[in-house]
MDAnalysis code that builds the backbone (N, CA, C; Angstrom):
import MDAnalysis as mda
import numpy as np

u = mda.Universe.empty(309, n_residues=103, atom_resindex=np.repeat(np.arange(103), 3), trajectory=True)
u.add_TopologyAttr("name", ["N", "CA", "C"] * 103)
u.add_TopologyAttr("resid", np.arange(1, 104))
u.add_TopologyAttr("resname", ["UNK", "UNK", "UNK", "UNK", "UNK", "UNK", "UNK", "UNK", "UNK", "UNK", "UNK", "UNK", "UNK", "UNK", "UNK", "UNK", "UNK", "UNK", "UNK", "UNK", "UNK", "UNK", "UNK", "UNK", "UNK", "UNK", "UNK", "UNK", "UNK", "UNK", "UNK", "UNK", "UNK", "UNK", "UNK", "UNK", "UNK", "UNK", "UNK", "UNK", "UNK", "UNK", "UNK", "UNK", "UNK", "UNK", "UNK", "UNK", "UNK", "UNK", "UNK", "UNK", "UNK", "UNK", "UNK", "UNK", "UNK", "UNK", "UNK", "UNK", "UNK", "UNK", "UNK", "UNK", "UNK", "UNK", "UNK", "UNK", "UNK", "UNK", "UNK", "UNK", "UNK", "UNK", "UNK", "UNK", "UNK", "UNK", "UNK", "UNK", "UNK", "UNK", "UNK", "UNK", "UNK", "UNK", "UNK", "UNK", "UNK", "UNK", "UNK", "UNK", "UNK", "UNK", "UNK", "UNK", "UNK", "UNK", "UNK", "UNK", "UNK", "UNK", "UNK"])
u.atoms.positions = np.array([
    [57.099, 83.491, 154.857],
    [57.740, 82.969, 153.657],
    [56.681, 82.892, 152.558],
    [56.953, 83.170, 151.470],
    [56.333, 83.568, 150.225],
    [56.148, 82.819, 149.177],
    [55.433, 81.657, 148.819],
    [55.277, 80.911, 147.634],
    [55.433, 81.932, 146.442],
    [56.236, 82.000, 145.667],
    [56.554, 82.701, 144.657],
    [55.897, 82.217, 143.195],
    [55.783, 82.994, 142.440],
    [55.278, 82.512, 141.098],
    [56.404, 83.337, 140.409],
    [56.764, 82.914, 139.191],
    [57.652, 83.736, 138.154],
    [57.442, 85.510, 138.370],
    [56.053, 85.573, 137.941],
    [56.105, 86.774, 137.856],
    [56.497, 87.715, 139.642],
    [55.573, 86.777, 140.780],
    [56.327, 87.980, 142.360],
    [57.560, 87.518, 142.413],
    [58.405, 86.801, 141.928],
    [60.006, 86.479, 142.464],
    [60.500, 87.364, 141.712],
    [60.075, 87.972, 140.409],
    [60.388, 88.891, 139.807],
    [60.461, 90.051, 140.323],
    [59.246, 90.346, 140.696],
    [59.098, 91.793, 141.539],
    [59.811, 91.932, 142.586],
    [59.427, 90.441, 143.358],
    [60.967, 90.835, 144.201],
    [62.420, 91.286, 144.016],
    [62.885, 90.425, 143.256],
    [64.288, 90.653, 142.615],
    [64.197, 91.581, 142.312],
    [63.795, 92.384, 141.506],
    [63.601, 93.828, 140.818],
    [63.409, 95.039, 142.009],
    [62.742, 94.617, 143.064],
    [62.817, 95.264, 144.190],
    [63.659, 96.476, 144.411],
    [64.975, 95.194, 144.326],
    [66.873, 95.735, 145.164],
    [66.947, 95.098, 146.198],
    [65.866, 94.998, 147.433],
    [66.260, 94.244, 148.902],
    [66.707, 93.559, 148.537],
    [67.583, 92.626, 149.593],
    [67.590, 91.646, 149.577],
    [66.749, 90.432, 149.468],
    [66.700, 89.092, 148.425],
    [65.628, 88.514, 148.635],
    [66.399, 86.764, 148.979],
    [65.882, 85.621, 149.334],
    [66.010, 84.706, 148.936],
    [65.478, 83.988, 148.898],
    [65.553, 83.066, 147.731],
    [64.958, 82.462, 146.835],
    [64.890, 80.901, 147.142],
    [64.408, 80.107, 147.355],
    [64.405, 78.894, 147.390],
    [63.572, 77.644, 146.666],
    [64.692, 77.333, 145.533],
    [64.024, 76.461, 144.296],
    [63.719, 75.429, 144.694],
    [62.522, 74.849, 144.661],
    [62.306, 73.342, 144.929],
    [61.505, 72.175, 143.988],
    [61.296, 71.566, 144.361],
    [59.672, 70.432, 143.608],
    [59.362, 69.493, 145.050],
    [58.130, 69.508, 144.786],
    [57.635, 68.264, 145.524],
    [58.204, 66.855, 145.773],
    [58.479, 66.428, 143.980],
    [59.210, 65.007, 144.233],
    [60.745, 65.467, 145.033],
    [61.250, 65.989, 144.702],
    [62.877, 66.137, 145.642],
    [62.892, 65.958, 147.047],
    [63.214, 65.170, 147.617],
    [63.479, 64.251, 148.805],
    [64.595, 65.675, 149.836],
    [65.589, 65.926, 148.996],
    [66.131, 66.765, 150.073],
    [65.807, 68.329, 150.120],
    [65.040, 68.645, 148.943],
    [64.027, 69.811, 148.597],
    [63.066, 70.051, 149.753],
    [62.576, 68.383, 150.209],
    [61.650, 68.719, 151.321],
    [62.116, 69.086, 152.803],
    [63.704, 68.221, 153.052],
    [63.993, 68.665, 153.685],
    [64.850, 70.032, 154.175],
    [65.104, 70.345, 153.479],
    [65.663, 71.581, 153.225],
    [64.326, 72.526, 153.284],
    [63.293, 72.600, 153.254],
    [62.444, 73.742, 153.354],
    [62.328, 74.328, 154.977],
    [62.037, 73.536, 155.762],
    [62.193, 73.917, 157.770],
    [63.661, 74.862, 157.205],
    [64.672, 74.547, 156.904],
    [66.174, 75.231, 156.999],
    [65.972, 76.312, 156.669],
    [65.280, 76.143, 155.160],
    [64.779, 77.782, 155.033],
    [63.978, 78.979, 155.251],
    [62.848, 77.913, 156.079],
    [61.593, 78.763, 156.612],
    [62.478, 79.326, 157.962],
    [63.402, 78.742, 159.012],
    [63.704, 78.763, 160.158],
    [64.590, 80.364, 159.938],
    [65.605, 80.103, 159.006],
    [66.050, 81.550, 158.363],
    [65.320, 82.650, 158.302],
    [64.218, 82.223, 157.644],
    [63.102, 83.278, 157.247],
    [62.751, 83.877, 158.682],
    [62.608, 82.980, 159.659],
    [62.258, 83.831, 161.029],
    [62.692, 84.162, 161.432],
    [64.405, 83.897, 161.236],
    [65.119, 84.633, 162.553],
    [65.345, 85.969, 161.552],
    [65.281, 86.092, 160.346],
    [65.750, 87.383, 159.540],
    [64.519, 87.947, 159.287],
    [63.838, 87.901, 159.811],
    [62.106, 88.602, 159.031],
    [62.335, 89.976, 158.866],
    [61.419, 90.752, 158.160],
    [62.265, 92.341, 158.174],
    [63.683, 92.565, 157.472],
    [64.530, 92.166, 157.289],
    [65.765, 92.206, 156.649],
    [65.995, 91.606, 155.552],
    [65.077, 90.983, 155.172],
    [65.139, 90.100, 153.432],
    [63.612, 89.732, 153.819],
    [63.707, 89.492, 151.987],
    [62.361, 88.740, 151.814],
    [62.506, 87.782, 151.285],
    [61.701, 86.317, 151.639],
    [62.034, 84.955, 151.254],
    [60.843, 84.526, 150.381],
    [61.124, 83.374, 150.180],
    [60.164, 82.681, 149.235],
    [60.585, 81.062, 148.884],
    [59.753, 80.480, 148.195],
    [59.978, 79.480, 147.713],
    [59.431, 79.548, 146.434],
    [60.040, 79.076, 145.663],
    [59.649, 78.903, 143.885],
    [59.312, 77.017, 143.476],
    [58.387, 76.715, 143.119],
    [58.304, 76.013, 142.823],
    [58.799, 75.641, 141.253],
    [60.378, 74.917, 141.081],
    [60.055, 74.710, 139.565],
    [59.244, 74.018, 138.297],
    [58.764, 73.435, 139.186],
    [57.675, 72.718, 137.976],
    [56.161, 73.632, 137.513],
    [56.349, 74.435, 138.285],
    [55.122, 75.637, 138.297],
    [55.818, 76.846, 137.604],
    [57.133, 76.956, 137.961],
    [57.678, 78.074, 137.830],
    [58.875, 77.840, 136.721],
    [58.954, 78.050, 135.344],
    [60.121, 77.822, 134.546],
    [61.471, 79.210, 134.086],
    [60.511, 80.163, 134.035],
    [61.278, 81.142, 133.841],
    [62.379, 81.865, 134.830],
    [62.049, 82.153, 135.971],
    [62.969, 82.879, 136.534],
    [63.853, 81.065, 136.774],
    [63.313, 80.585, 136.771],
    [64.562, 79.175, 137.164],
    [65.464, 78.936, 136.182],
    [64.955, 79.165, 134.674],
    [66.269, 79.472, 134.107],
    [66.952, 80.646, 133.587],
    [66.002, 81.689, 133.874],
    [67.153, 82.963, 133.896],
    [68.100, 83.443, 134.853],
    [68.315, 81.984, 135.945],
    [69.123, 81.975, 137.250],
    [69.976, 81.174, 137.055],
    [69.754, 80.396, 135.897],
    [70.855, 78.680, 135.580],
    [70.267, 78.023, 136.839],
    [69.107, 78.120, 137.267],
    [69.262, 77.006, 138.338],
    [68.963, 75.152, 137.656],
    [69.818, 74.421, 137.720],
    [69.963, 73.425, 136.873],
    [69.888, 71.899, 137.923],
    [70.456, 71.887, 139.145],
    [70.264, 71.076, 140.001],
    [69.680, 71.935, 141.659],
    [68.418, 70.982, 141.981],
    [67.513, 71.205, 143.279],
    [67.744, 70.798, 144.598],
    [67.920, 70.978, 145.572],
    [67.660, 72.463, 146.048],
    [68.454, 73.051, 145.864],
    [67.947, 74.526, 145.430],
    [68.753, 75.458, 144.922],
    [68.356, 76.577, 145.966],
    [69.517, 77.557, 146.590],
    [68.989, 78.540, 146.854],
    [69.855, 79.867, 146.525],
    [68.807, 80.785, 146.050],
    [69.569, 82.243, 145.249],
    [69.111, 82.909, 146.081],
    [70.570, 84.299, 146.746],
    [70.447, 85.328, 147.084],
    [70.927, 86.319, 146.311],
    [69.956, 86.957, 146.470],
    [69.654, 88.409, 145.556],
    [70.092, 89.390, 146.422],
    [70.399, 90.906, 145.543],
    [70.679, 92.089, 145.888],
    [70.908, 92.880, 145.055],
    [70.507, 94.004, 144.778],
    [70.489, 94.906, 143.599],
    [69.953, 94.352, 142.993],
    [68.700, 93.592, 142.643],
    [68.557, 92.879, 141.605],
    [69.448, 91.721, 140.959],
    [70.217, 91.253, 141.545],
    [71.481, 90.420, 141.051],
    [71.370, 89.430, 142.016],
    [71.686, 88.075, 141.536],
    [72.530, 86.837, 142.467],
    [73.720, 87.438, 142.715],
    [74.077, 87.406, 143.815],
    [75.216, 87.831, 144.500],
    [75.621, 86.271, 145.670],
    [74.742, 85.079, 145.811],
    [75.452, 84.042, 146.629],
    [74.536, 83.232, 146.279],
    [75.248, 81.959, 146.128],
    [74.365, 80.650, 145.761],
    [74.668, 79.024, 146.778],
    [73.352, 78.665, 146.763],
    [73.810, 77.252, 147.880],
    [73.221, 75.999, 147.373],
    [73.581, 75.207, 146.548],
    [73.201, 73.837, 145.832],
    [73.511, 72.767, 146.508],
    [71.978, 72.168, 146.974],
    [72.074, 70.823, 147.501],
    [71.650, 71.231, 149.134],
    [71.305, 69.837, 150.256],
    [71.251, 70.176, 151.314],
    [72.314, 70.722, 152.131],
    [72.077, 71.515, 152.675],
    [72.934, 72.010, 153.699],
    [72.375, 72.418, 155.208],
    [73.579, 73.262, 155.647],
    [72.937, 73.463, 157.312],
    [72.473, 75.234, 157.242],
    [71.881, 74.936, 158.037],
    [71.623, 76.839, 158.599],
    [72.589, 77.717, 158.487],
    [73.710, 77.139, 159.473],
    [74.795, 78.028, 159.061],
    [75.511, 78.681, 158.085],
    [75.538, 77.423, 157.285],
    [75.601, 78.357, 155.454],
    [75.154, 79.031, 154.959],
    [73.381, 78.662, 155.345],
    [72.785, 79.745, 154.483],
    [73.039, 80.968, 155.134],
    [72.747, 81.112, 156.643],
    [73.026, 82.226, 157.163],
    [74.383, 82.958, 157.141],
    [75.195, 82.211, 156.901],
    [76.548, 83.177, 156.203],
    [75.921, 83.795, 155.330],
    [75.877, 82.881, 154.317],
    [75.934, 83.809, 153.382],
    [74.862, 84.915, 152.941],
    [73.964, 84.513, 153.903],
    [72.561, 85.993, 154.082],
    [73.384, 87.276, 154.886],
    [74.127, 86.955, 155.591],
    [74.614, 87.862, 156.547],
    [75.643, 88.648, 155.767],
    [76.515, 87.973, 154.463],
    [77.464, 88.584, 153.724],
    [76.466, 89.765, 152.633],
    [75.242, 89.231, 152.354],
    [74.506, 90.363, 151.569],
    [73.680, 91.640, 152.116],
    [73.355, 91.397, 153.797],
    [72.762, 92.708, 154.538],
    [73.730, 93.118, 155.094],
])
């Protein structure tokens, strides 16, 4: 999993793979927990997308050329495009739907 800066979440996205994205901050309480959910993803899909985490307080631009407006946020990409979005904590299973609806 990939600490992202504006400019590699870019390159990723711009890619085409599939990527996903996972917006966070330090202070966010369910930001922290929500990161294991997304790293755990990241392993069982390794090879088939590329992940990351974006920090927004480091990172302003691609966070709002995504509308991401409330944290945790997570964007899946394809073609260069958001194509599925997941706001707030959730379970594995969601995210992995909806990773599984973009490969």
């Amino acid at each position: 999993m990939t600490d992202f800066s504006d400019q590699t979440a870019r390159e990723a996205i711009e890619s085409g793979k599939p990527v996903v994205i996972d917006f966070w901050a330090k202070w966010c309480g369910p930001c922290i927990k929500l990161g294991p959910v997304v790293e755990e993803l990241a392993e069982k899909y390794a090879g088939k997308a590329e992940f990351g985490k974006l920090n927004i307080d480091e990172n302003d631009e691609v966070t709002s050329e995504n509308n991401v407006r409330n944290i945790p946020t997570v964007l899946f990409f394809k073609d260069g495009k958001v194509v599925e979005r997941s706001v707030g904590l959730v379970k594995l299973a969601d995210l992995e739907a909806k990773l599984q609806a973009i490969l």
